[in-house]
C-alpha positions as YAML, in Angstrom:
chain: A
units: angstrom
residues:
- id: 1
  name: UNK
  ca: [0.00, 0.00, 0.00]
- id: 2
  name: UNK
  ca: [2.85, 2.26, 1.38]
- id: 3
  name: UNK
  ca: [4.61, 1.72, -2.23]
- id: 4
  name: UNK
  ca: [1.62, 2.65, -4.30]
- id: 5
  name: UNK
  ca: [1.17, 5.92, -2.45]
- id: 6
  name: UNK
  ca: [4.30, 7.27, -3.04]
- id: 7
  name: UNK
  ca: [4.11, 5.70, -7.12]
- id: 8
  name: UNK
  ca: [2.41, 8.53, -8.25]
- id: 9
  name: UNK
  ca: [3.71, 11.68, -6.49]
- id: 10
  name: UNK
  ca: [7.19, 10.07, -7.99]
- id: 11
  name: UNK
  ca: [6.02, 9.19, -11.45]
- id: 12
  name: UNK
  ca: [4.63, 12.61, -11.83]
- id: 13
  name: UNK
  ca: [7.74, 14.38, -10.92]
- id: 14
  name: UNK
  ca: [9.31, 12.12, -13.16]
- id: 15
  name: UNK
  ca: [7.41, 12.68, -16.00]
- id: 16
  name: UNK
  ca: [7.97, 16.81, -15.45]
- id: 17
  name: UNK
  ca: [11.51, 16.14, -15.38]
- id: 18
  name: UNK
  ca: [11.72, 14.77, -18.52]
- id: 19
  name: UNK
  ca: [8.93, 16.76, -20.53]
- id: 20
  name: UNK
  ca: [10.67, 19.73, -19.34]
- id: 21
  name: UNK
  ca: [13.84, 18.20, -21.75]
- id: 22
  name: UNK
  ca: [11.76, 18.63, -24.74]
- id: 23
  name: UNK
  ca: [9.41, 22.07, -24.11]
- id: 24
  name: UNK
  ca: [10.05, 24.25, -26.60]
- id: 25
  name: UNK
  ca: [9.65, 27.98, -26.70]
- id: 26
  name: UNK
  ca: [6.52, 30.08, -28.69]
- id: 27
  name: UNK
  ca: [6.65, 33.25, -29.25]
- id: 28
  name: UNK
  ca: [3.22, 35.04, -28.19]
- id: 29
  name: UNK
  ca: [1.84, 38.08, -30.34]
- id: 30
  name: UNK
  ca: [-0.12, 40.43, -28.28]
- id: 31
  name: UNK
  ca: [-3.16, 41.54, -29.97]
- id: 32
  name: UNK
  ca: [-4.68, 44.41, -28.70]
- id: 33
  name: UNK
  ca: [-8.43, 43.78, -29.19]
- id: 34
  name: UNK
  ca: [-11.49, 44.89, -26.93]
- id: 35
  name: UNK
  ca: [-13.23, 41.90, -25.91]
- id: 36
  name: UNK
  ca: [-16.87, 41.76, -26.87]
- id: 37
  name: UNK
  ca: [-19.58, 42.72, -24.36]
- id: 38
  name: UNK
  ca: [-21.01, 38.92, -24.79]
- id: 39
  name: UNK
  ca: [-17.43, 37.29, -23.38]
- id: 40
  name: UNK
  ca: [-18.32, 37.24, -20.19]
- id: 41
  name: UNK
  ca: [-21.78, 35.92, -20.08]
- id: 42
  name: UNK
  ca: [-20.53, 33.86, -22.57]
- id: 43
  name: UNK
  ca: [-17.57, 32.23, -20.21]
- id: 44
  name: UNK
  ca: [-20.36, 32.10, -17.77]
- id: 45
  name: UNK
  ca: [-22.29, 30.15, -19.48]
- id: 46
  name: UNK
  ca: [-20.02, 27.73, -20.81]
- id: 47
  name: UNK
  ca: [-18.40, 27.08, -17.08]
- id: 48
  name: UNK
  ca: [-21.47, 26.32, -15.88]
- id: 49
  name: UNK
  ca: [-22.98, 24.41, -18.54]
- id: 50
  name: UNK
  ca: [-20.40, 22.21, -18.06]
- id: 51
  name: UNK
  ca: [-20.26, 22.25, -14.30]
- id: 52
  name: UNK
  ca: [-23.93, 20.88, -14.68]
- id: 53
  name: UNK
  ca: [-23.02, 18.57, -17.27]
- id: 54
  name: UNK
  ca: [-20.44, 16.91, -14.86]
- id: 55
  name: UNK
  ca: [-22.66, 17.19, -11.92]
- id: 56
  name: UNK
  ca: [-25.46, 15.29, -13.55]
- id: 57
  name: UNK
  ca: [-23.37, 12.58, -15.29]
- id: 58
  name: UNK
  ca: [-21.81, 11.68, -11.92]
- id: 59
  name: UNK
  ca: [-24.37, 9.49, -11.18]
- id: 60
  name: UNK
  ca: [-23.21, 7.02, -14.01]
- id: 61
  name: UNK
  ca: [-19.51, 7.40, -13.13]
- id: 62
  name: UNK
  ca: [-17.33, 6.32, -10.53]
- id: 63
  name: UNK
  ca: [-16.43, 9.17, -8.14]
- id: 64
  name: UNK
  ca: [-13.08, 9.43, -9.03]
- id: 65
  name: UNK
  ca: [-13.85, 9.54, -12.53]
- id: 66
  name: UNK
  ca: [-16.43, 12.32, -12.58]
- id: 67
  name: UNK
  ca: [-13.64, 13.86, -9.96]
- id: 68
  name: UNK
  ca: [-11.72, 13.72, -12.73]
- id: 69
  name: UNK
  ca: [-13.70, 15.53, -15.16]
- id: 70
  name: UNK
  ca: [-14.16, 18.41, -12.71]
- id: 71
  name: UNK
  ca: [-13.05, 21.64, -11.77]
- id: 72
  name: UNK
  ca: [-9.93, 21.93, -13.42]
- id: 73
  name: UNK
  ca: [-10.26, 20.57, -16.98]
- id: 74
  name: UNK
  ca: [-13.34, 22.71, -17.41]
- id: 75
  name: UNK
  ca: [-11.18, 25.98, -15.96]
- id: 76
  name: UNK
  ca: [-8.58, 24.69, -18.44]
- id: 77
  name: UNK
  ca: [-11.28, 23.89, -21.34]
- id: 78
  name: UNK
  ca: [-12.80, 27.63, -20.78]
- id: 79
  name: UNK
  ca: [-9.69, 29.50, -20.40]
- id: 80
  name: UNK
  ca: [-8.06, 28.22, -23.83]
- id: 81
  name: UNK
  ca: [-11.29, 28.58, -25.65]
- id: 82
  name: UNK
  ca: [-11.50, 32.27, -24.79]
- id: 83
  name: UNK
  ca: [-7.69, 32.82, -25.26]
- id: 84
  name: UNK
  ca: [-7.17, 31.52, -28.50]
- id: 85
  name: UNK
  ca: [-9.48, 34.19, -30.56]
- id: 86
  name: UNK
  ca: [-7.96, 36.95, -28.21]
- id: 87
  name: UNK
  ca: [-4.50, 36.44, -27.82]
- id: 88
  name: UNK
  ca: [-3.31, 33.59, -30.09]
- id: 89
  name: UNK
  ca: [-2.47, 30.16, -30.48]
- id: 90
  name: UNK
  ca: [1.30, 31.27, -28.41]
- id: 91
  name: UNK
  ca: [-1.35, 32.65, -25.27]
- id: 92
  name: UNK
  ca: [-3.06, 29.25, -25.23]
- id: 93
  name: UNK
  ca: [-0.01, 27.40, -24.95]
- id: 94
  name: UNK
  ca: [1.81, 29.32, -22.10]
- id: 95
  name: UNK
  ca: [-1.72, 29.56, -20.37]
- id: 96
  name: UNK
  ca: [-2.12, 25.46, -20.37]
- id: 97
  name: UNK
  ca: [1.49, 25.54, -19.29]
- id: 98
  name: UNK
  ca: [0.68, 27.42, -16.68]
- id: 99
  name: UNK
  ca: [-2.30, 25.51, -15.49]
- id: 100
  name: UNK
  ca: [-0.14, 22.06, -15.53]
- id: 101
  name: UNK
  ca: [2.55, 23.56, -13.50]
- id: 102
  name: UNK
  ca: [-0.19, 24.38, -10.96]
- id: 103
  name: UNK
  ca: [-1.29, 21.16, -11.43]
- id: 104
  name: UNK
  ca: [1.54, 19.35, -9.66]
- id: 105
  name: UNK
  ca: [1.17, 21.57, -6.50]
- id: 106
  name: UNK
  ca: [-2.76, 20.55, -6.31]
- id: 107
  name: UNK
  ca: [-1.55, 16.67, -7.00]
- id: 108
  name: UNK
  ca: [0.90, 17.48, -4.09]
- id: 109
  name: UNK
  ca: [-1.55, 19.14, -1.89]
- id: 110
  name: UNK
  ca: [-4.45, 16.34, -2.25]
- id: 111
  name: UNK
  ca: [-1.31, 14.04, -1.77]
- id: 112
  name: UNK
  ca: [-0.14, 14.62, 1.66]
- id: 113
  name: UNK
  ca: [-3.47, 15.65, 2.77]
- id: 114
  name: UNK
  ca: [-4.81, 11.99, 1.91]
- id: 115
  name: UNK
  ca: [-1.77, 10.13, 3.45]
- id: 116
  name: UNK
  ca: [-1.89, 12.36, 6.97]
- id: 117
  name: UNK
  ca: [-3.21, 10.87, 9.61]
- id: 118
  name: UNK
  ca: [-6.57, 11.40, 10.62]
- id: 119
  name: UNK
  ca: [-5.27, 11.96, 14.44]
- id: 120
  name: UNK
  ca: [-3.01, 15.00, 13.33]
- id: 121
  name: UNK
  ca: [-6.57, 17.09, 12.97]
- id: 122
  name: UNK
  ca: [-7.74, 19.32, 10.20]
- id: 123
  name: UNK
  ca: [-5.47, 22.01, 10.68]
- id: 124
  name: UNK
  ca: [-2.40, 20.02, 11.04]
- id: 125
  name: UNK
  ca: [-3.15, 18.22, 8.14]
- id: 126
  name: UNK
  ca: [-4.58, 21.48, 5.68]
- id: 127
  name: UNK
  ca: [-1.05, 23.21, 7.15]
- id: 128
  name: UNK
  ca: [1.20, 20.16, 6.40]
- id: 129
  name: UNK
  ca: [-0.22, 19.85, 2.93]
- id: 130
  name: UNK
  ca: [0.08, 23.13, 2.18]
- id: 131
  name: UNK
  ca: [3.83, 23.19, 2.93]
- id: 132
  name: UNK
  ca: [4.17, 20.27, 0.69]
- id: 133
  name: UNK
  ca: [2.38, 21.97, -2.41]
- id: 134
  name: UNK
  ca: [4.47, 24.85, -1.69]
- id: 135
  name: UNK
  ca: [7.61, 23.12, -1.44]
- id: 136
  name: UNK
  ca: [6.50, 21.49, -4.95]
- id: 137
  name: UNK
  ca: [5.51, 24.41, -6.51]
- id: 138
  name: UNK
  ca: [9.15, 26.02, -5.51]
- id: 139
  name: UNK
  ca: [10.72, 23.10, -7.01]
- id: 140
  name: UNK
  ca: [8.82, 23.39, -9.81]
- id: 141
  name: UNK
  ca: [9.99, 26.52, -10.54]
- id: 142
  name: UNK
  ca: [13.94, 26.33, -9.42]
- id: 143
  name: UNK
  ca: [13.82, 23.32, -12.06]
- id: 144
  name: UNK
  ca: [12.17, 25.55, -15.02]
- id: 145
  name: UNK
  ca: [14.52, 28.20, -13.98]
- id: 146
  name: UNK
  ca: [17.60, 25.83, -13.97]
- id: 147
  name: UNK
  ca: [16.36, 24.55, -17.63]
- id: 148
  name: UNK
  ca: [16.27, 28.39, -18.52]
- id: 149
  name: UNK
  ca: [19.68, 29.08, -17.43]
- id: 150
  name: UNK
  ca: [21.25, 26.12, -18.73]
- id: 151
  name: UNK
  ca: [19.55, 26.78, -22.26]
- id: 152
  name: UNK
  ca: [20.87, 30.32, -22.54]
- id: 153
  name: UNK
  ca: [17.74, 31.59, -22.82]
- id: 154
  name: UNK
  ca: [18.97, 34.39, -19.71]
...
């Protein structure tokens, strides 16, 4: 059990380390247009819509599927819709890179708050996971940052 617990956070960090070998740089035009007065509604609607659509397909799912299908990918799904008409195809792409690098601090966080005991208490545990996703999201970052550096690119 204790093995397959710590699989994941390791694969993951794995799989950054060596994804980050082959990320290449895009080069984002700025476009300087007024969005339209129907945008927002518009982001409104589609958030929700498929809030609701998760929400009432969860029935026929397993949890952790329609867990899967939530919050996030729809944020991500929204986001890059609206982007790409605004800003470019070079917007969406640093904007999803964004959103993955968060991703690994959220992994991190739901991580050490599911393996901490249920004695420590809630604030022990909410405190000692968010450490952990902060610690991860730092590393994160140093590691980019080291890829930068050792690429020139600064």
């Amino acid at each position: 059990m204790a093995l397959k617990l710590f699989l994941v956070p390791t694969l993951l960090w794995a799989i950054t380390l060596i994804g980050r070998r082959w990320e290449q740089t895009v080069a984002v035009v700025r476009t300087a247009t007024a969005p339209s007065h129907l945008e927002l509604p518009a982001r409104m609607l589609a958030g929700t819509s498929g809030a609701m659509i998760v929400t009432y397909t969860a029935e026929c799912q397993r949890p952790a599927l329609s867990g899967l299908f939530s919050s996030f990918p729809l944020l991500a799904c929204v986001l890059a819709a609206f982007t790409h008409p605004a800003a470019g195809v070079g917007a969406v792409i640093q904007l999803l890179r964004g959103l993955v690098s968060g991703f690994y601090a959220l992994a991190t966080f739901c991580f050490a708050l599911s393996a901490t005991p249920e004695s420590s208490g809630v604030a022990v545990s909410f405190l000692g996971a968010l450490g952990c996703a902060m610690a991860a999201q730092i590393g994160l970052l140093w590691i980019r940052d080291l890829g930068v550096r050792r690429a020139g690119f600064q």
